[in-house]
C-alpha beads as a LAMMPS data file, in Angstrom:
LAMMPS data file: protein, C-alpha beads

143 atoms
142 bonds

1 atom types
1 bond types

-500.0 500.0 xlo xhi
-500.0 500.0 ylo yhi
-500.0 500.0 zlo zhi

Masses

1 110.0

Atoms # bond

1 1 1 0.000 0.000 0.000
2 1 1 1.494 3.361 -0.874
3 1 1 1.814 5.601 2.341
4 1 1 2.898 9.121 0.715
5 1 1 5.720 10.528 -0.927
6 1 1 8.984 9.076 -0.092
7 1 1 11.155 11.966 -2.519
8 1 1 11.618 13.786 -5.816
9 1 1 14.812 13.448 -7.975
10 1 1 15.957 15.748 -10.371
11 1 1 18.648 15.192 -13.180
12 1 1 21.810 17.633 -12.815
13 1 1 24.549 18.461 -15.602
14 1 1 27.470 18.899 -12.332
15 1 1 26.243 17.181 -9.225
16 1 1 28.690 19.229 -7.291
17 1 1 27.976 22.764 -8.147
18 1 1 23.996 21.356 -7.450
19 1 1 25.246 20.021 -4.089
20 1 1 26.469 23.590 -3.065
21 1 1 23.119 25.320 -4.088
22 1 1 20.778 23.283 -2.394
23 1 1 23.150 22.521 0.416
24 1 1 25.137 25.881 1.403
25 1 1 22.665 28.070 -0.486
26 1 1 18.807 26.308 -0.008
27 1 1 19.956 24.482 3.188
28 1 1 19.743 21.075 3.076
29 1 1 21.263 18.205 4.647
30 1 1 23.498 16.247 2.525
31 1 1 23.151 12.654 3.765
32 1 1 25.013 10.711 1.076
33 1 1 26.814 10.945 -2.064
34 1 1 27.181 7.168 -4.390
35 1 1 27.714 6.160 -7.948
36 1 1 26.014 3.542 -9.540
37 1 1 28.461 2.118 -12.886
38 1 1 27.403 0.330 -16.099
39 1 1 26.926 -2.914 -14.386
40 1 1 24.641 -1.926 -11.224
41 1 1 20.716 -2.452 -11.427
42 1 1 20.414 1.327 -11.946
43 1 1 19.913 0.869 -15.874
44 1 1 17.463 -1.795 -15.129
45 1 1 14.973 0.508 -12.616
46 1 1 15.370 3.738 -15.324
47 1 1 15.379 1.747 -18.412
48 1 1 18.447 3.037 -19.868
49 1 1 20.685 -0.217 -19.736
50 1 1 23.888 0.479 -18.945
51 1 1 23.792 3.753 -17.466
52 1 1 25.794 5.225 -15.009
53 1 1 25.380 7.710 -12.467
54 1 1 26.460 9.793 -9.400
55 1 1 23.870 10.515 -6.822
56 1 1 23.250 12.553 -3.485
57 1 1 20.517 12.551 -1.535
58 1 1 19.427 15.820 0.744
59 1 1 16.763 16.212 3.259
60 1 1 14.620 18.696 5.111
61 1 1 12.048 18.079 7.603
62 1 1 11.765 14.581 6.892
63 1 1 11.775 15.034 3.264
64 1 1 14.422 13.761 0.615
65 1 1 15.433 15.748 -2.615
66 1 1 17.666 12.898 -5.269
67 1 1 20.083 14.688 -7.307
68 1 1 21.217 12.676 -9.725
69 1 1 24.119 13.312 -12.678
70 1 1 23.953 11.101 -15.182
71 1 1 27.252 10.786 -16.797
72 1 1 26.358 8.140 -19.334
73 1 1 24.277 9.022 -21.649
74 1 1 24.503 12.776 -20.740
75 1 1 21.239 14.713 -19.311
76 1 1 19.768 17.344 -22.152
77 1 1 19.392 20.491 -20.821
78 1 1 16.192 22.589 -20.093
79 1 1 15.011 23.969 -22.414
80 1 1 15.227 28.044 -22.732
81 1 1 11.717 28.009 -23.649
82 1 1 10.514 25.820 -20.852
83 1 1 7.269 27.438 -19.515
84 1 1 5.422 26.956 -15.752
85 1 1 2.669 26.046 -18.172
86 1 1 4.293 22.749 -19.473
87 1 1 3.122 19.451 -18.722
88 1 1 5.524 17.512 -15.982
89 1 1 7.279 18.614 -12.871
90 1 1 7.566 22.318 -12.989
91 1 1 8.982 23.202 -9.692
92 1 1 10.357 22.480 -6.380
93 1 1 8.846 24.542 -3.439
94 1 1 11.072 25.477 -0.255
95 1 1 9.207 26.647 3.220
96 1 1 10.863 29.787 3.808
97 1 1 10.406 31.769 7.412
98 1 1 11.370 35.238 6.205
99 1 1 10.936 34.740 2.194
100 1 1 11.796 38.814 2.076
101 1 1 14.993 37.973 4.165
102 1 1 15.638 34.579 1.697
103 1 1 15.073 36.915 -1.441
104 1 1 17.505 39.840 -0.276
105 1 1 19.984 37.109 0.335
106 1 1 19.819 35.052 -2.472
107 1 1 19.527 37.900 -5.303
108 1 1 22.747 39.077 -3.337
109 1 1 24.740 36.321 -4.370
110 1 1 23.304 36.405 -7.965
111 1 1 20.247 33.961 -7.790
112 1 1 17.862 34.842 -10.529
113 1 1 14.232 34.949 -9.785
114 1 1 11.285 35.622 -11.617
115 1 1 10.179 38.321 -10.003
116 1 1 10.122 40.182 -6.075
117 1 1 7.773 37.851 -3.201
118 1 1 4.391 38.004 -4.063
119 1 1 1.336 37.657 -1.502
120 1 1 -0.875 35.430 -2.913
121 1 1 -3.635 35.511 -0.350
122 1 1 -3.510 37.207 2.862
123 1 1 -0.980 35.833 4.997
124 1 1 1.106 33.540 1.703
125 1 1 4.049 34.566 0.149
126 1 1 5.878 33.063 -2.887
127 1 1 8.136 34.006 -5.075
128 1 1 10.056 31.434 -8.294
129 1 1 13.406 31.426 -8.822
130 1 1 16.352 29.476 -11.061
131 1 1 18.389 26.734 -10.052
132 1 1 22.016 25.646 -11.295
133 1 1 20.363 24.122 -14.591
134 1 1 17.633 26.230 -14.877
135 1 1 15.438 23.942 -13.187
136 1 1 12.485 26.703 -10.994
137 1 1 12.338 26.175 -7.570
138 1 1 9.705 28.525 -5.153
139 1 1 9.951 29.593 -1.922
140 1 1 7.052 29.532 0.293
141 1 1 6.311 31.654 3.420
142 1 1 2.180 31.065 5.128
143 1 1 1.014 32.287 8.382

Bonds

1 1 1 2
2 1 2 3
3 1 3 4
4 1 4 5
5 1 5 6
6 1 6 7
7 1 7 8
8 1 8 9
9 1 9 10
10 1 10 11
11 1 11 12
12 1 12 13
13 1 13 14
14 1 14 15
15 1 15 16
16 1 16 17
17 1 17 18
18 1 18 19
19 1 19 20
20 1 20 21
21 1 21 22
22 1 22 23
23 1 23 24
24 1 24 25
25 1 25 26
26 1 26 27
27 1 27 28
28 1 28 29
29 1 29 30
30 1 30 31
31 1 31 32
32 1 32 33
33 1 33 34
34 1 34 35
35 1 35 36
36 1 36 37
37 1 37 38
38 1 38 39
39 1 39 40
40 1 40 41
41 1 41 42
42 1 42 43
43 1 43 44
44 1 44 45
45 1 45 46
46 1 46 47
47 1 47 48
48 1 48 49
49 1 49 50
50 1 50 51
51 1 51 52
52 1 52 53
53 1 53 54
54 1 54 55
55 1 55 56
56 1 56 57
57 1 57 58
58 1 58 59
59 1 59 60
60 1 60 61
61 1 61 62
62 1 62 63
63 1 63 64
64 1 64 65
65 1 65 66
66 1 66 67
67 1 67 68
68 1 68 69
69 1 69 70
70 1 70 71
71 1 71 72
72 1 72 73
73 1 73 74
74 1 74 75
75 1 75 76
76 1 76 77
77 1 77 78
78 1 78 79
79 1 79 80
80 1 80 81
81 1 81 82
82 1 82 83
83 1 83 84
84 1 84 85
85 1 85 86
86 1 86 87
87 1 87 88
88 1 88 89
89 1 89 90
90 1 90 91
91 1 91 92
92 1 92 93
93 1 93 94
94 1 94 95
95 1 95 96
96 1 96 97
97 1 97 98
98 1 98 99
99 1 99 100
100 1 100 101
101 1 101 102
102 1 102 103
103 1 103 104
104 1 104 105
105 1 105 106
106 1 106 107
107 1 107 108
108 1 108 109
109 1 109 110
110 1 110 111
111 1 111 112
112 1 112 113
113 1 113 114
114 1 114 115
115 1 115 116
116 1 116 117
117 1 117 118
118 1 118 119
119 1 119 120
120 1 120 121
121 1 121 122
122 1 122 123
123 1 123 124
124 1 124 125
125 1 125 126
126 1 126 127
127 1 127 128
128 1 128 129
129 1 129 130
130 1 130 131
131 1 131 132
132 1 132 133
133 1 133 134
134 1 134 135
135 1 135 136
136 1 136 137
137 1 137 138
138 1 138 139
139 1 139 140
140 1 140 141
141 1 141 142
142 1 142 143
């Protein structure tokens, strides 16, 4: 019986500059870093026999993000054109305590975001910004 959601990977082109934004810049625990070669079970579970791969796995709150950089066959890029409005995973959210405080940080260093926090509803604040690939992520401030 399924129980809930145990994580959510996402393909990287360097799985160490990806470690330092969601570790040093997002703030997640890194747990574990492995590599899976040609010969593990890896191409077997993602149908690409043969594959090979290095992996970390970070957490928050109980909750597990998979990074995972393929180094054979190589990831494709997102696209430039990639849209909110496209069908798949679109973005990963972050809770976020003082999301004006996060956003004054972040666009310090040079994070790109989409656009200044927004309240959504009275009390919610979000705002989208872009990871080391391009990938969005959001962060999230209610109550």
């Amino acid at each position: 019986m399924i129980k809930g959601l145990e994580h959510v990977a996402l393909s990287v082109s360097d799985l160490d500059r990806s470690i330092v934004f969601y570790r040093d810049i997002i703030g997640l625990k890194l747990d574990r870093v492995f590599e899976y070669g040609p010969d593990s079970k890896l191409g077997d579970i993602v149908g690409m026999p043969c594959c090979s791969a290095r992996i970390a796995h970070l957490t928050s709150g109980g909750q597990m993000l998979e990074l995972i950089e393929y180094k054979n066959p190589k990831g494709r890029p997102v696209p430039d054109d990639a849209r909110q409005a496209d069908n798949g995973f679109i973005h990963i959210s972050f809770y976020s305590t003082d999301i004006h405080k996060d956003y004054t940080r972040l666009s310090e260093i040079g994070i790109r975001f989409f656009s200044e926090p927004v309240e959504l509803r009275p009390d919610v604040w979000a705002v989208y910004l872009h990871g080391p690939d391009n990938e969005v992520c959001a962060l999230r401030q209610a109550g």
